[in-house]
Backbone as ProteinMPNN parsed JSONL, in Angstrom:
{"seq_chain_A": "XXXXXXXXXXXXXXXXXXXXXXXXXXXXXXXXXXXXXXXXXXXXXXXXXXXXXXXXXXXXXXXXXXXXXXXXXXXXXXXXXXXXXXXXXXXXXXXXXXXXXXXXXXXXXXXXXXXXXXXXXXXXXXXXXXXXXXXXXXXXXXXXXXXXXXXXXXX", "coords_chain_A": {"N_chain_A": [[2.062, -48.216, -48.346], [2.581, -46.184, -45.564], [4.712, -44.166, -43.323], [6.256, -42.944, -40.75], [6.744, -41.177, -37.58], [5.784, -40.644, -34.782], [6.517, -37.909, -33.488], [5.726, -36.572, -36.094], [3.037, -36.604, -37.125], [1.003, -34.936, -36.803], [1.55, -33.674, -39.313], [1.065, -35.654, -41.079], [-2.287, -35.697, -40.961], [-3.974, -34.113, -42.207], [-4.346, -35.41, -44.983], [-5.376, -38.291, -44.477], [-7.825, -40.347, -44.135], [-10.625, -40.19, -42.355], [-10.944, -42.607, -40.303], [-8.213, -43.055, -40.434], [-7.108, -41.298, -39.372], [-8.353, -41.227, -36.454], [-7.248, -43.401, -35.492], [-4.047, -42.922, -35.6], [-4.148, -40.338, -33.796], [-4.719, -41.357, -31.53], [-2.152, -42.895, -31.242], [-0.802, -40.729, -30.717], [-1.972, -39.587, -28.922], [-1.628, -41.069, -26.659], [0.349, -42.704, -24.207], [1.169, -45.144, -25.025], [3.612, -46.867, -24.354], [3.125, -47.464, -21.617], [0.953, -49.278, -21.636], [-1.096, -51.939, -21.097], [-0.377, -55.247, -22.428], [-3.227, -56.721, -24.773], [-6.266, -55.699, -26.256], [-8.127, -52.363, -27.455], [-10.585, -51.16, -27.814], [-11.136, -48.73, -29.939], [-12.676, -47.121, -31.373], [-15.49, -48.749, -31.762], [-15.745, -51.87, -33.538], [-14.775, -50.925, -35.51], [-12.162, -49.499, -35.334], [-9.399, -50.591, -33.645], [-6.885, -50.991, -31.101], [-4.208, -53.17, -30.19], [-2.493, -54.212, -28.257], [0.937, -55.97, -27.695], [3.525, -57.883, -26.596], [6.888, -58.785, -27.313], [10.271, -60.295, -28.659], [11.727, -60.503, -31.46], [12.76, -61.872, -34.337], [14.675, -63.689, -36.452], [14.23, -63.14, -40.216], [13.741, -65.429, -41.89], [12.128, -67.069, -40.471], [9.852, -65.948, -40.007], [6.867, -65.462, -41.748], [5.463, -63.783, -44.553], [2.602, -61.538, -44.215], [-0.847, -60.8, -44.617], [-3.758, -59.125, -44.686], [-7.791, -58.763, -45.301], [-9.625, -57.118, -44.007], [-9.133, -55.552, -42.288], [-6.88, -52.278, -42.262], [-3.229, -52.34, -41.176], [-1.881, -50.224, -39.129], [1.028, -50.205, -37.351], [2.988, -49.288, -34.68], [5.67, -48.938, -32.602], [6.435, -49.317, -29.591], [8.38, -49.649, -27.627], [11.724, -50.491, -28.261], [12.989, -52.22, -31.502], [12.635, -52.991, -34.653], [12.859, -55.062, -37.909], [10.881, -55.004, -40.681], [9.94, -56.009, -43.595], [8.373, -55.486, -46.79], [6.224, -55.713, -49.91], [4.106, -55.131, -52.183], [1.358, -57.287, -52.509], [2.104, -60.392, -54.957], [0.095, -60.699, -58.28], [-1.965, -63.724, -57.911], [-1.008, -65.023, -56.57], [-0.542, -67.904, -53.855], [-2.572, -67.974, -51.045], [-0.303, -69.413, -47.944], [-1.394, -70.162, -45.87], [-5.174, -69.877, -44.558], [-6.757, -67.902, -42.335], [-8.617, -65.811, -42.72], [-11.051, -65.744, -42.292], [-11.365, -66.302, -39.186], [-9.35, -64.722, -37.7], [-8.779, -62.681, -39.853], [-7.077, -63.085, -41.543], [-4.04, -63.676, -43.193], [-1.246, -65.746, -44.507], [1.733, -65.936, -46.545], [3.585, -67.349, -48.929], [7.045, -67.023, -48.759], [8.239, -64.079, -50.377], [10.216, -62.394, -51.839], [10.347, -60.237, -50.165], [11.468, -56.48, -51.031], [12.067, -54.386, -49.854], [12.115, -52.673, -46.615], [11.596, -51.278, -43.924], [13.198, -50.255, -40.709], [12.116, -50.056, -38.215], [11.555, -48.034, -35.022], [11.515, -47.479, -31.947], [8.734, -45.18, -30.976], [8.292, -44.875, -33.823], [5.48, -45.422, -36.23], [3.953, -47.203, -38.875], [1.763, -47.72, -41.957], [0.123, -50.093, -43.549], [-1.624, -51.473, -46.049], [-4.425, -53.489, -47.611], [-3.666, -54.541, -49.724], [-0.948, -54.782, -49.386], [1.883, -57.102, -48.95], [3.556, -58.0, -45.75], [6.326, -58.774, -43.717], [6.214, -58.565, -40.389], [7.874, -58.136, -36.985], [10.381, -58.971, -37.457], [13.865, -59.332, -36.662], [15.985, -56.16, -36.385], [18.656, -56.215, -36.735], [21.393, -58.21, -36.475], [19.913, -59.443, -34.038], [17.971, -61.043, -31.603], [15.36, -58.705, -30.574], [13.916, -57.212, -27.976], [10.447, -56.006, -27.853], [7.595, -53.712, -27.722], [4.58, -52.788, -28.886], [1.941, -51.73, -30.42], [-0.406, -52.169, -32.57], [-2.644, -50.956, -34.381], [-5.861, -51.75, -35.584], [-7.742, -50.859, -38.444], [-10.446, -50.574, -40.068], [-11.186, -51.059, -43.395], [-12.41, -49.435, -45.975]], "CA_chain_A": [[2.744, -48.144, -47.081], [3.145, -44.99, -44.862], [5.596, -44.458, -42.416], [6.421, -41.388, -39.742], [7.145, -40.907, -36.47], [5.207, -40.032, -33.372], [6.697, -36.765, -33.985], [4.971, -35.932, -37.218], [1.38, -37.42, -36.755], [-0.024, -34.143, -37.221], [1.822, -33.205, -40.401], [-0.241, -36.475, -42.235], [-3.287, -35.988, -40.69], [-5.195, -33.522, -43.288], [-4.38, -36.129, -45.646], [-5.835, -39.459, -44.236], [-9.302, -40.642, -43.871], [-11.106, -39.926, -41.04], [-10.654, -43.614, -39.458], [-6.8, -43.086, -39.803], [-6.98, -40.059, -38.231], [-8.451, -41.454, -35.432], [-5.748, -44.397, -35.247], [-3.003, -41.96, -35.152], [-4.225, -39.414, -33.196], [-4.899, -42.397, -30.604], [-1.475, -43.062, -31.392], [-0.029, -39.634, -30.521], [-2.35, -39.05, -27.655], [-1.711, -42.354, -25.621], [1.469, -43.477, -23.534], [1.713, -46.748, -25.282], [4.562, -47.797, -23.858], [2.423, -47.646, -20.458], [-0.563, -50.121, -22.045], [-0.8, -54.008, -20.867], [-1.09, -56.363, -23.625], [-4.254, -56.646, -24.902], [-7.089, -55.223, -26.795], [-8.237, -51.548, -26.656], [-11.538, -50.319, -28.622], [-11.011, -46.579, -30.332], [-14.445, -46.663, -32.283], [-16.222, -49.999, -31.479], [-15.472, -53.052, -33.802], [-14.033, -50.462, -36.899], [-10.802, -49.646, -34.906], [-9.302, -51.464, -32.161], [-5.976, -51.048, -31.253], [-3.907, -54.451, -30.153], [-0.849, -54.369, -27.841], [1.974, -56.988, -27.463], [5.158, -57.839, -26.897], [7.286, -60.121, -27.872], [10.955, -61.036, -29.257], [12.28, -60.325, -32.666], [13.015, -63.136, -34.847], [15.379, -63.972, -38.131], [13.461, -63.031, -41.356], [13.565, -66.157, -42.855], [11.591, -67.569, -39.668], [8.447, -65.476, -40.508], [5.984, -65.278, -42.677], [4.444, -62.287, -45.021], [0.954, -61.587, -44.098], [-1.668, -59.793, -45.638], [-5.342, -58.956, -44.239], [-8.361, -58.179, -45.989], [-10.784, -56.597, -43.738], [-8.263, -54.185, -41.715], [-5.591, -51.721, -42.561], [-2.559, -52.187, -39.778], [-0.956, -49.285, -38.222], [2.099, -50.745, -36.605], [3.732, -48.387, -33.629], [6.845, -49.305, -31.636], [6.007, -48.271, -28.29], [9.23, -50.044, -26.938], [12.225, -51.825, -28.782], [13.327, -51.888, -32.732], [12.456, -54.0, -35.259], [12.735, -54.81, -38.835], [9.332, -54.674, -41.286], [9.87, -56.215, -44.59], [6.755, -55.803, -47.145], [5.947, -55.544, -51.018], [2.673, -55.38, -52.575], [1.057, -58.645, -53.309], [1.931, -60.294, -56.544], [-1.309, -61.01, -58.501], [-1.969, -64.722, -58.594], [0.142, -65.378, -55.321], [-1.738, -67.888, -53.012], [-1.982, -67.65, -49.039], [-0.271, -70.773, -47.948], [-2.086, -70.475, -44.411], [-6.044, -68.826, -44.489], [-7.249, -67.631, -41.241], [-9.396, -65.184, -43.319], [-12.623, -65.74, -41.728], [-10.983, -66.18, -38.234], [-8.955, -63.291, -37.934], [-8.591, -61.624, -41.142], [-4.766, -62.825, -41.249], [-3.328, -64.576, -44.593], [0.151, -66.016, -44.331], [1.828, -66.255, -47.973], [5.236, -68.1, -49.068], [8.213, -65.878, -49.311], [7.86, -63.409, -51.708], [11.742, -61.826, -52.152], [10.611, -58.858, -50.268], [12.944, -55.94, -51.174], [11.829, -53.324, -49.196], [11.934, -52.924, -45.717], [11.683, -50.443, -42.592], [13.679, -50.471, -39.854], [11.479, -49.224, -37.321], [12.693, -47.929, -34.093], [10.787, -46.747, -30.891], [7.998, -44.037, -31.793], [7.85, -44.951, -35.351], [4.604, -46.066, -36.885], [3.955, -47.893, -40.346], [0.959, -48.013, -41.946], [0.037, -51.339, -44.537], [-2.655, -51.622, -46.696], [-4.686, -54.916, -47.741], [-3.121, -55.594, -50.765], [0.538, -54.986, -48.93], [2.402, -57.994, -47.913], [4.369, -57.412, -44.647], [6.522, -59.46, -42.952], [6.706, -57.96, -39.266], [8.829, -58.414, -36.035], [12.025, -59.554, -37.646], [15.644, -58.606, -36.208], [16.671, -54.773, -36.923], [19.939, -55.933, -36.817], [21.562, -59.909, -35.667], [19.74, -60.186, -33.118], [16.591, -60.858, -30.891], [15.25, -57.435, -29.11], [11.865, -57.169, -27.532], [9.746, -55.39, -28.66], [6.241, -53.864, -27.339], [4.093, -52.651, -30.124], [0.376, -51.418, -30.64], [-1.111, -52.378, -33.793], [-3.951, -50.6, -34.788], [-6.904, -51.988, -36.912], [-8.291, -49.903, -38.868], [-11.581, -51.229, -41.016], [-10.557, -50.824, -45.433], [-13.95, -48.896, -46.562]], "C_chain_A": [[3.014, -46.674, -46.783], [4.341, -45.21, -43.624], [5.612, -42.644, -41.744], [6.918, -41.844, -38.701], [6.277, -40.136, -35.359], [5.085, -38.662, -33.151], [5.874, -35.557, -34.605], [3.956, -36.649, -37.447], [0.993, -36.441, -37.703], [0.404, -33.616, -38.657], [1.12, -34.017, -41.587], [-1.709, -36.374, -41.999], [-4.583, -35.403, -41.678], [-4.964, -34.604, -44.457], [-4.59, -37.854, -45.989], [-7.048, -39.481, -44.349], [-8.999, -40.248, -42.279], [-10.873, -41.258, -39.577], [-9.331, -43.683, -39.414], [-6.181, -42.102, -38.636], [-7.188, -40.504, -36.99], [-7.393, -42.352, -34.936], [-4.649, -43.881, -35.019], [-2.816, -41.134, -34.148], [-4.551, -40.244, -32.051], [-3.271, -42.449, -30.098], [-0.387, -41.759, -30.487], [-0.735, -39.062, -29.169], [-2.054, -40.02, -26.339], [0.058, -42.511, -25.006], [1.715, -44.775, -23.891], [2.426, -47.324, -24.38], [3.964, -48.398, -21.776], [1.316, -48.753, -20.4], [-0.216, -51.39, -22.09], [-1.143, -54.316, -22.194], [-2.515, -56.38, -23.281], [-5.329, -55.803, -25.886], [-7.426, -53.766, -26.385], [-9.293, -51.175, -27.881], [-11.481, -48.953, -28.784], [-12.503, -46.373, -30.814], [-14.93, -48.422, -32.72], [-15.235, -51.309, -32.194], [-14.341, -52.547, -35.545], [-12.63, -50.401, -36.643], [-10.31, -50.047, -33.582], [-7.417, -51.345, -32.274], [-5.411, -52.754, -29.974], [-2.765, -54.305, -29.574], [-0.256, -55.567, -27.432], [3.252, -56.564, -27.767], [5.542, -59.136, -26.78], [9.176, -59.708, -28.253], [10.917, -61.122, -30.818], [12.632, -61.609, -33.053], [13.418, -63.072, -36.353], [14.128, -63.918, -39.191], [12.896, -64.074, -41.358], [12.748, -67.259, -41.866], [9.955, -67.213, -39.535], [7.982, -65.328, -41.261], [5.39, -64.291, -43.138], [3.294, -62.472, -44.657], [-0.125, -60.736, -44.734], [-3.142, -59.727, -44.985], [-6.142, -57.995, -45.156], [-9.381, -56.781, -46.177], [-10.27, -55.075, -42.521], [-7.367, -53.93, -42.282], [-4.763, -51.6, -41.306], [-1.685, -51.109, -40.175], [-0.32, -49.758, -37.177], [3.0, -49.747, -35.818], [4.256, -49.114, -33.159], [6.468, -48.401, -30.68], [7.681, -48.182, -27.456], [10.611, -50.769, -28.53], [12.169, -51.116, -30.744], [13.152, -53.131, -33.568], [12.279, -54.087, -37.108], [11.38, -55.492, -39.729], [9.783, -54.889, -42.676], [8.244, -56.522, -45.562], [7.193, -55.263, -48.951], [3.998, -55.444, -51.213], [2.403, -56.731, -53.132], [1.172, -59.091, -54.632], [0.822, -61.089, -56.847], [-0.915, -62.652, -58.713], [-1.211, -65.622, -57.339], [-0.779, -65.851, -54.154], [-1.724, -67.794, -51.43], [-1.411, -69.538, -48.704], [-1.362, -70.918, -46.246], [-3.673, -69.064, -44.845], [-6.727, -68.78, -43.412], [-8.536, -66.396, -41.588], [-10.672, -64.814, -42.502], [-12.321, -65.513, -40.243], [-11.131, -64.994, -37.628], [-8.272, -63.006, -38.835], [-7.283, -61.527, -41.163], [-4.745, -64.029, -42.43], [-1.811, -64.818, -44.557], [1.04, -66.326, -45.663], [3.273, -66.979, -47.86], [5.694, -67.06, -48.941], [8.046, -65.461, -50.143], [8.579, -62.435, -52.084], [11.045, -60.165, -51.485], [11.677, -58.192, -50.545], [12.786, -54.546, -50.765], [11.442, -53.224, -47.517], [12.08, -51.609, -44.401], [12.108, -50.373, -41.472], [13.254, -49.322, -38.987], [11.793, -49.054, -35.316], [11.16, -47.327, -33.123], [10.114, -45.514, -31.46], [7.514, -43.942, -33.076], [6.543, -45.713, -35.61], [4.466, -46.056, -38.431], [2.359, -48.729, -40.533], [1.166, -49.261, -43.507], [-1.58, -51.442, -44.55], [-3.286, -52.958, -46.999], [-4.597, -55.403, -49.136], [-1.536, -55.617, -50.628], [0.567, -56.565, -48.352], [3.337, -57.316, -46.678], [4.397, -58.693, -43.87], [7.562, -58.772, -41.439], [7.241, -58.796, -38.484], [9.827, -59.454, -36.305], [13.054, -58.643, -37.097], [15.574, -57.365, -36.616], [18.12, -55.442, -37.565], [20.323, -57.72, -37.011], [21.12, -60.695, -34.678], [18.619, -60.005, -32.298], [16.376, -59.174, -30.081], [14.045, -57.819, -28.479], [11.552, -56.075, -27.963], [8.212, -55.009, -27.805], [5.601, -52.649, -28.708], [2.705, -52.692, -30.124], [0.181, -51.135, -31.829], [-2.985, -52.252, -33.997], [-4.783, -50.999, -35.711], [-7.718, -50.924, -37.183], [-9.374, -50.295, -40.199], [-11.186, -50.468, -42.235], [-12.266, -50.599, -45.007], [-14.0, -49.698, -48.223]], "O_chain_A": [[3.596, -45.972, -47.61], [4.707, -46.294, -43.169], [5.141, -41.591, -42.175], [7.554, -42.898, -38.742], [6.292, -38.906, -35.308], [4.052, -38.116, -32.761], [5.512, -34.443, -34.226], [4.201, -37.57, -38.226], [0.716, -36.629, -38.888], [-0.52, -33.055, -39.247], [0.71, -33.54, -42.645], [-2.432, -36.95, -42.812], [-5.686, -35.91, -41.882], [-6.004, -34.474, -45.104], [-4.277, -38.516, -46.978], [-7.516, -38.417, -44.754], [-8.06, -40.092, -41.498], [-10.712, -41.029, -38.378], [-8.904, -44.32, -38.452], [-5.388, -42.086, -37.694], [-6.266, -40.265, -36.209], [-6.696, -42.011, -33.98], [-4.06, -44.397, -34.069], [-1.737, -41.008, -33.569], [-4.758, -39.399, -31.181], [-2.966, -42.166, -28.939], [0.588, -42.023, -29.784], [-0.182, -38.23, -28.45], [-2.263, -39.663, -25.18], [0.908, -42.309, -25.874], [2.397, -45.519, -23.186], [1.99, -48.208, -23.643], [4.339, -49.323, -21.055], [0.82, -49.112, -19.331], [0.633, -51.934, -22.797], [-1.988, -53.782, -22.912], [-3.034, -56.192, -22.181], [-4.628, -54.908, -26.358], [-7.2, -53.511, -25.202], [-8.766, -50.884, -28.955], [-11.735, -48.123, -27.911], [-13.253, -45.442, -30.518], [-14.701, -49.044, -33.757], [-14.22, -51.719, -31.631], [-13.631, -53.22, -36.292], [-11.833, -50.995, -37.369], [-10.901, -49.772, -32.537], [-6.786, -51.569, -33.307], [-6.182, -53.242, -29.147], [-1.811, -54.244, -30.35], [-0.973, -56.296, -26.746], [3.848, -55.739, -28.459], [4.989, -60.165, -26.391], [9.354, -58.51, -28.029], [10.061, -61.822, -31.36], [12.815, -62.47, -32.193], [12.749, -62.573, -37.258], [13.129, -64.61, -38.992], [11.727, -64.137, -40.976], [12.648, -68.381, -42.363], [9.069, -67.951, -39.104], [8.759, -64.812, -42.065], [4.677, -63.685, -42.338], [2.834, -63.611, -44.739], [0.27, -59.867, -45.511], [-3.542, -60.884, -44.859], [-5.734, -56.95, -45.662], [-9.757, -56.017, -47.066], [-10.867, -54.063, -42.156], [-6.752, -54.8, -42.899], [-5.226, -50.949, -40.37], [-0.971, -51.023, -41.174], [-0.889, -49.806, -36.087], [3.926, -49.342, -36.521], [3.696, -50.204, -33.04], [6.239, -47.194, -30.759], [8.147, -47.193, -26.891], [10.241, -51.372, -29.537], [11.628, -50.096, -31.172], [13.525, -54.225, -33.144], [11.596, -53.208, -37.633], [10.938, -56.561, -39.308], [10.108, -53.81, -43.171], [7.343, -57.316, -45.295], [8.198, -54.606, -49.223], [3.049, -55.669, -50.462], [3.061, -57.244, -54.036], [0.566, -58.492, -55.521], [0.44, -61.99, -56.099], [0.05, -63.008, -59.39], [-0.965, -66.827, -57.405], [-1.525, -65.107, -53.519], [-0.709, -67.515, -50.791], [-1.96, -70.563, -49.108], [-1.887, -71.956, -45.844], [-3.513, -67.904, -45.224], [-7.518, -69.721, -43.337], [-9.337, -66.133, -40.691], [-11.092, -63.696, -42.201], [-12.929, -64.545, -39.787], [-12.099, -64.364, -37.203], [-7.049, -63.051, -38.704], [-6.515, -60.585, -40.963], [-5.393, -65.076, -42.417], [-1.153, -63.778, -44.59], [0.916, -67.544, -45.79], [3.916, -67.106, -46.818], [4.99, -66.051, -48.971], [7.64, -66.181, -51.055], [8.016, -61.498, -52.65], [11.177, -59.121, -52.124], [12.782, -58.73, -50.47], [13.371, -53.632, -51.347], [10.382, -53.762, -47.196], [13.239, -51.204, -44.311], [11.11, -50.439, -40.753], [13.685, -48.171, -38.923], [12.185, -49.963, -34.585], [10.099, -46.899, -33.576], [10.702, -44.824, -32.292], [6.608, -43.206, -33.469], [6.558, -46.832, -35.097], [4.795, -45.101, -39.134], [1.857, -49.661, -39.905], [2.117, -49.242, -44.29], [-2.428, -51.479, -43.659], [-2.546, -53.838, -46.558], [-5.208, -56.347, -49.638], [-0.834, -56.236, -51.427], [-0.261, -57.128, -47.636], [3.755, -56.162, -46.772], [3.491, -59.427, -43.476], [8.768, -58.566, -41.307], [7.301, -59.99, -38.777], [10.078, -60.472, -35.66], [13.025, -57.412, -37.113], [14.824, -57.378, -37.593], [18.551, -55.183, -38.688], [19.547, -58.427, -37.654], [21.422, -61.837, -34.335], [18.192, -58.855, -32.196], [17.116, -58.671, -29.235], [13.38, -58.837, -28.673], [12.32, -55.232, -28.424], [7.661, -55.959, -27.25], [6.321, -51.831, -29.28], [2.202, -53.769, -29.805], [0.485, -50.037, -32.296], [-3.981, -52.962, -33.857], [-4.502, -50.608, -36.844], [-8.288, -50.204, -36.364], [-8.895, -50.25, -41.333], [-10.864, -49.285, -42.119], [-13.023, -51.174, -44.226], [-14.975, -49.537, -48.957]]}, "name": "protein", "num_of_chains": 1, "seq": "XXXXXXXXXXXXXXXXXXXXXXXXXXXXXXXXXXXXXXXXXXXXXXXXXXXXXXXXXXXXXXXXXXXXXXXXXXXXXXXXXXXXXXXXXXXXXXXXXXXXXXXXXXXXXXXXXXXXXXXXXXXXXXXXXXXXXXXXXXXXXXXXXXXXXXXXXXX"}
């Protein structure tokens, strides 16, 4: 897991791959908070960034997820939200597999104990052996939320 701020893009950038780079620097060049829901191709079918919004929701109402075939870069364009994630434990099965679908695994609860309370501007990157269970509460209570989630193809 990475984490930053809109801010400091360019301070990680000599130290990403070249396809994060581009995801970020997408990230730091774009008005998000200006972009309809929907799909947005950066470099064909490798990175695609993904906007929505939506409504925060109690932890214990969502599910960890895990994907195999992208790495998500999660930006708050709008809105605050909390981001609970661990690394997968070995042996741990998906109770829902959309795998083939879209490259989305849904697992039981899995005591995350680490979590990000991500706020407008912030982006959080997750790897494909992270669990992450996104758009839960910051706080007690529903916000909205708009949010561009970048795929980013695992080499």
């Amino acid at each position: 897991m990475l984490h930053g701020t809109k801010e400091n893009i360019e301070k990680h950038l000599p130290y990403l791959s070249d396809e994060l780079q581009k995801a970020l620097r997408f990230l730091a060049e774009t008005d998000c908070a200006s972009l309809a829901s929907g799909d947005y191709p950066i470099d064909g079918a490798d990175i695609i960034a993904k906007v929505s919004t939506y409504l925060t929701e109690p932890k214990e109402d969502r599910k960890p997820e895990r994907h195999d075939v992208y790495i998500d870069v999660h930006y708050l364009a709008k809105g605050r939200e909390a981001i609970w994630y661990k690394d997968c434990p070995a042996g741990l099965a998906p109770v829902e597999d959309y795998a083939k679908e879209k490259d989305l695994l849904f697992y039981p609860p899995a005591a995350e104990t680490n979590v990000v309370l991500a706020e407008e501007g912030d982006w959080v990157v997750f790897f494909p052996w992270e669990l992450h269970r996104p758009n839960c509460f910051y706080g007690d209570r529903a916000e909205e939320v708009k949010k561009v989630v970048v795929k980013v193809r695992a080499r």
